[in-house]
DRENMILO-482957 format. One line per 2 residues: number of its first residue (from 1); their letters; for each residue x, y negated, z negated of C-alpha. Coordinates in Angstrom, 1 decimal, decimal comma. Example, Ala and Ser with C-alpha at 12.3 -4.5 7.8 and 13.67 -1.06 7.14 Angstrom:
<keses>
1> AS> 12,3/4,5/-7,8  13,7/1,1/-7,1
</keses>
This chain:
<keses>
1> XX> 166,0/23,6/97,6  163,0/21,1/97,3
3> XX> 162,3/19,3/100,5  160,7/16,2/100,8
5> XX> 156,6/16,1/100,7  157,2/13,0/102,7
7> XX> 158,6/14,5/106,1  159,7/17,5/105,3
9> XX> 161,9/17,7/109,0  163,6/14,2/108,4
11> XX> 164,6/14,2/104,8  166,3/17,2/102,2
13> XX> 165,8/16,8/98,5  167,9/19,0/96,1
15> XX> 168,3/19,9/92,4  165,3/17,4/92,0
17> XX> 164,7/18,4/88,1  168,5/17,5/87,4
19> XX> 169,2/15,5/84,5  172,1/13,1/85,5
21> XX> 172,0/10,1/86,4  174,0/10,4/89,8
23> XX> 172,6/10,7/92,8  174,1/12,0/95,2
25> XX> 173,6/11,5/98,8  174,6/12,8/102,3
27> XX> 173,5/10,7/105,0  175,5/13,0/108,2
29> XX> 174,7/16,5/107,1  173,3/17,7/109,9
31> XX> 174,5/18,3/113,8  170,5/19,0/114,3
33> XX> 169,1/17,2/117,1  165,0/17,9/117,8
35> XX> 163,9/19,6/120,8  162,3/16,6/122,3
37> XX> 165,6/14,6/123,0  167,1/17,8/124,9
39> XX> 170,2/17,5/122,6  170,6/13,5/123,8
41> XX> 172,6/14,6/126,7  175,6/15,7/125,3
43> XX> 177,6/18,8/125,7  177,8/21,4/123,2
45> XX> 180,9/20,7/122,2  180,2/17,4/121,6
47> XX> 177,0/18,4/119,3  179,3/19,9/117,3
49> XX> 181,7/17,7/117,2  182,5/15,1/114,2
51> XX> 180,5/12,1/116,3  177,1/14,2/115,9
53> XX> 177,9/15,0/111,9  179,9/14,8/109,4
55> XX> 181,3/18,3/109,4  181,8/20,0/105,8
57> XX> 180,1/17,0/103,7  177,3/18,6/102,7
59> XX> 178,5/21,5/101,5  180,7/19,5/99,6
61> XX> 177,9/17,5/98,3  175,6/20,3/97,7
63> XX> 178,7/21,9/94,8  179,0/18,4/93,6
65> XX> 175,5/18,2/93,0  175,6/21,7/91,0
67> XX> 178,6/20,6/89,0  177,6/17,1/88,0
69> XX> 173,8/18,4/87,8  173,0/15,7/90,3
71> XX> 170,1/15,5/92,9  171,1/15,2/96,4
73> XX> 169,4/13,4/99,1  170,3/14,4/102,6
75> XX> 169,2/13,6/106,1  168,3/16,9/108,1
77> XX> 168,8/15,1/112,0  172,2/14,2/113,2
79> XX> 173,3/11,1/112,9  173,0/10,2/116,9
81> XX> 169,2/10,6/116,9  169,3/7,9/113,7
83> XX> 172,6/7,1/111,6  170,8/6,9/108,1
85> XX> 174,3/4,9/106,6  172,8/1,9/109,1
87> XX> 170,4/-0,5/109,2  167,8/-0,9/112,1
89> XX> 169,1/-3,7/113,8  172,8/-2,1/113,7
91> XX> 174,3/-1,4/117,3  175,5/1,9/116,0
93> XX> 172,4/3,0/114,4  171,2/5,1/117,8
95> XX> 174,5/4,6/119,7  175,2/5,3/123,6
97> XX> 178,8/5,3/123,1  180,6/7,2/120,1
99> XX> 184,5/7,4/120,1  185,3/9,6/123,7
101> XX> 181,7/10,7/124,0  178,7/8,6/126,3
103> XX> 175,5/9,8/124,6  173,2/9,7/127,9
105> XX> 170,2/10,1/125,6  170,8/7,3/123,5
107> XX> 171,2/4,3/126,6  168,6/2,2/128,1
109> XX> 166,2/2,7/124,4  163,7/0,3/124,4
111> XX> 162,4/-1,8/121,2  159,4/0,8/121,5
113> XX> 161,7/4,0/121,3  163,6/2,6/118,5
115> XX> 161,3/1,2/116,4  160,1/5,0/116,8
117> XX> 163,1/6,6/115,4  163,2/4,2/112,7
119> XX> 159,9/5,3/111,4  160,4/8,9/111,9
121> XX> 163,9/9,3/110,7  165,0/6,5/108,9
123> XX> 162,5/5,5/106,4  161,3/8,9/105,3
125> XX> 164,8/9,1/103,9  164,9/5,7/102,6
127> XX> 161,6/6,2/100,8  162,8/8,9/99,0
129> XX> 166,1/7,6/98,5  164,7/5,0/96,8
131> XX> 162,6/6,8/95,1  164,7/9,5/93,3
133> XX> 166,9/6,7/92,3  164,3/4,6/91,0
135> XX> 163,2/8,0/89,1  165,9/7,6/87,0
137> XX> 167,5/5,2/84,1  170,7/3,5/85,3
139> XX> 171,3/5,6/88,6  174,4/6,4/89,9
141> XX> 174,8/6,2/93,9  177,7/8,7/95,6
143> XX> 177,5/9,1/98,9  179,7/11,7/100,2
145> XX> 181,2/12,0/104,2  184,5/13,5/105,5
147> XX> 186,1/12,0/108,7  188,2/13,7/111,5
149> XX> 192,2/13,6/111,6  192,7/12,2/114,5
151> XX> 190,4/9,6/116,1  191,2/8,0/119,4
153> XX> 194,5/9,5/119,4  195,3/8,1/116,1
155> XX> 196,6/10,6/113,5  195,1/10,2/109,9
157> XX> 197,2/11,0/107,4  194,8/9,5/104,4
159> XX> 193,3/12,4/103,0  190,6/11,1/100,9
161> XX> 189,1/7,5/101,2  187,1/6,0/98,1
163> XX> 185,1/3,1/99,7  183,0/0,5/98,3
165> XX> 181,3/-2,7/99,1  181,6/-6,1/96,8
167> XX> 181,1/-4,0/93,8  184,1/-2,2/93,0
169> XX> 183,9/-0,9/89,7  182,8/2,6/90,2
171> XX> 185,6/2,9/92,7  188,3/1,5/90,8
173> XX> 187,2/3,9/88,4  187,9/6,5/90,3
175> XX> 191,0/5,3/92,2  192,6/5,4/88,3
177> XX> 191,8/9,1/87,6  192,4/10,5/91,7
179> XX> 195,6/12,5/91,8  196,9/15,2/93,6
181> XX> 195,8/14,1/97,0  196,5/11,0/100,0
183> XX> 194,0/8,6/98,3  193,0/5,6/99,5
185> XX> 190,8/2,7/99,1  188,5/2,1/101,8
187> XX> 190,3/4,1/104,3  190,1/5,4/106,9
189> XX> 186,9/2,9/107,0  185,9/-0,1/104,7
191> XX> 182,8/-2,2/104,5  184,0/-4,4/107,9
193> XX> 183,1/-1,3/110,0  179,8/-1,4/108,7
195> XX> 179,7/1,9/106,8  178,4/0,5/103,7
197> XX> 174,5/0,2/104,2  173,5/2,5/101,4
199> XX> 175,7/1,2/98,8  174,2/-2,1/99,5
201> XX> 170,8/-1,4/100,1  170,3/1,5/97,2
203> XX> 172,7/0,7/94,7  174,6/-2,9/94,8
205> XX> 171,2/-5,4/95,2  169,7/-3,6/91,6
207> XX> 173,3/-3,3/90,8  173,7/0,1/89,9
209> XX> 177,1/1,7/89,9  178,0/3,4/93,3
211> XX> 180,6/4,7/95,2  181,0/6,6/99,0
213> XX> 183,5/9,4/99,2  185,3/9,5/102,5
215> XX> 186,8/13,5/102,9  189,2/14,6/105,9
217> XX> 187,4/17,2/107,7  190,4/20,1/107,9
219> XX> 190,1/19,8/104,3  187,0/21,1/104,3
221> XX> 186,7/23,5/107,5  185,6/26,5/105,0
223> XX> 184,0/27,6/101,7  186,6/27,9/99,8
225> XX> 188,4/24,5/100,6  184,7/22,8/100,4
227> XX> 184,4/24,6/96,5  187,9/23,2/95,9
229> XX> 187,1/19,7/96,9  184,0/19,3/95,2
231> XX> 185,5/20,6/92,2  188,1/17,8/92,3
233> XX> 185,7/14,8/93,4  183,0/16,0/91,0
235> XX> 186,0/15,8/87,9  186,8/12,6/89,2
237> XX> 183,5/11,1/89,1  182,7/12,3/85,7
239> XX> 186,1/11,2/84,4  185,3/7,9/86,0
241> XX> 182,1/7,5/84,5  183,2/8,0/81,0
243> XX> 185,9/5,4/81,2  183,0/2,9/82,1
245> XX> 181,4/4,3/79,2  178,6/6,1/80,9
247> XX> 177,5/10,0/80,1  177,6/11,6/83,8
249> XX> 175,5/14,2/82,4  172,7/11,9/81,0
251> X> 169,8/10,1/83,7
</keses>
């Protein structure tokens, strides 16, 4: 594990010296919340819960990263002190409200306290994001996330959503060679609920190939069914890549 020389609290980089060209990324990896916000307010449970991370996705991304010899780019603070997949100005960036949960520590932020987290947890990771892509020839972007079962009441029976933004072909790519699970494009969540931000800002405006993985999380609720996943995901990517005529292995 290599972390960032940047802001080594804020940002994660692994399996920097790998040769591929994909980069792989995990924006929600983390449940960690610093000290200073007193855990925003919330109950433990709800720290732990899906709204503070994306549980199992990193694990996930960190065996995808060893099988398709990728570097991985994470964010090391949970996603209610700053949602790295949005933009500053986005409601849900810092958000007081998230599914069933009020996030006390989150309401009433003024343009001071936000422009603060923005600095300190946002753009440390989208430095380096940008830079380890730009470190390489023709990057790859896949983002990887998993999502709960049920949300609001609503069961999920998609298993696996592959999501993209106005450029489709990496995921198309993919939905051609996915078998053996509930696959779905952009499901649960597509580029209207604003979960696209770094396809578009990383990958689609130099208009390199990219794709975000959406996992269910009881999927991946232990080692062995995280192992399993990545296995699968990382064959499809690589399968994918090589019917666009692209060596996954190569950078």
């Amino acid at each position: 594990m290599v972390l960032s020389q940047m802001n080594d609290s804020v940002v994660e980089v692994s399996h920097s010296e790998a040769r591929s060209a994909v980069v792989m990324v995990c924006e929600h990896a983390t449940h960690y919340i610093p000290d200073v916000f007193q855990d925003l307010g919330i109950s433990p449970a709800a720290r732990l819960s899906h709204v503070a991370w994306d549980p199992g996705a990193m694990a996930v991304a960190r065996h995808m990263s060893r099988a398709l010899d990728a570097v991985l780019v994470a964010s090391t603070v949970s996603r209610l002190v700053y949602d790295c997949n949005r933009p500053p100005n986005a409601p849900d960036a810092m958000p007081a409200h998230s599914e069933a949960y009020e996030i006390p520590g989150n309401a009433g932020l003024t343009e001071d306290d936000k422009n603060e987290r923005v600095a300190r947890y946002y753009r440390p990771f989208e430095q380096m994001l940008a830079l380890q892509t730009a470190s390489r020839t023709d990057p790859v972007i896949v983002t990887v996330h998993s999502f709960a079962p049920v949300y609001n009441g609503k069961v999920r029976d998609v298993e696996i959503g592959i999501l993209h933004d106005q450029d489709s072909r990496l995921a198309d790519a993919v939905l051609r060679v996915a078998e053996g699970h509930d696959v779905r494009r952009n499901a649960p969540y597509g580029p209207e609920h604003g979960v696209t931000h770094t396809l578009k800002e990383h990958a689609i405006k130099h208009g390199h190939l990219n794709v975000m993985i959406e996992v269910r999380n009881d999927l991946i609720a232990d080692e062995a069914g995280q192992t399993a996943m990545a296995g699968t995901l990382a064959a499809w990517i690589r399968q994918a890549l090589e019917t666009l005529g692209r060596d996954p292995c190569r950078g």
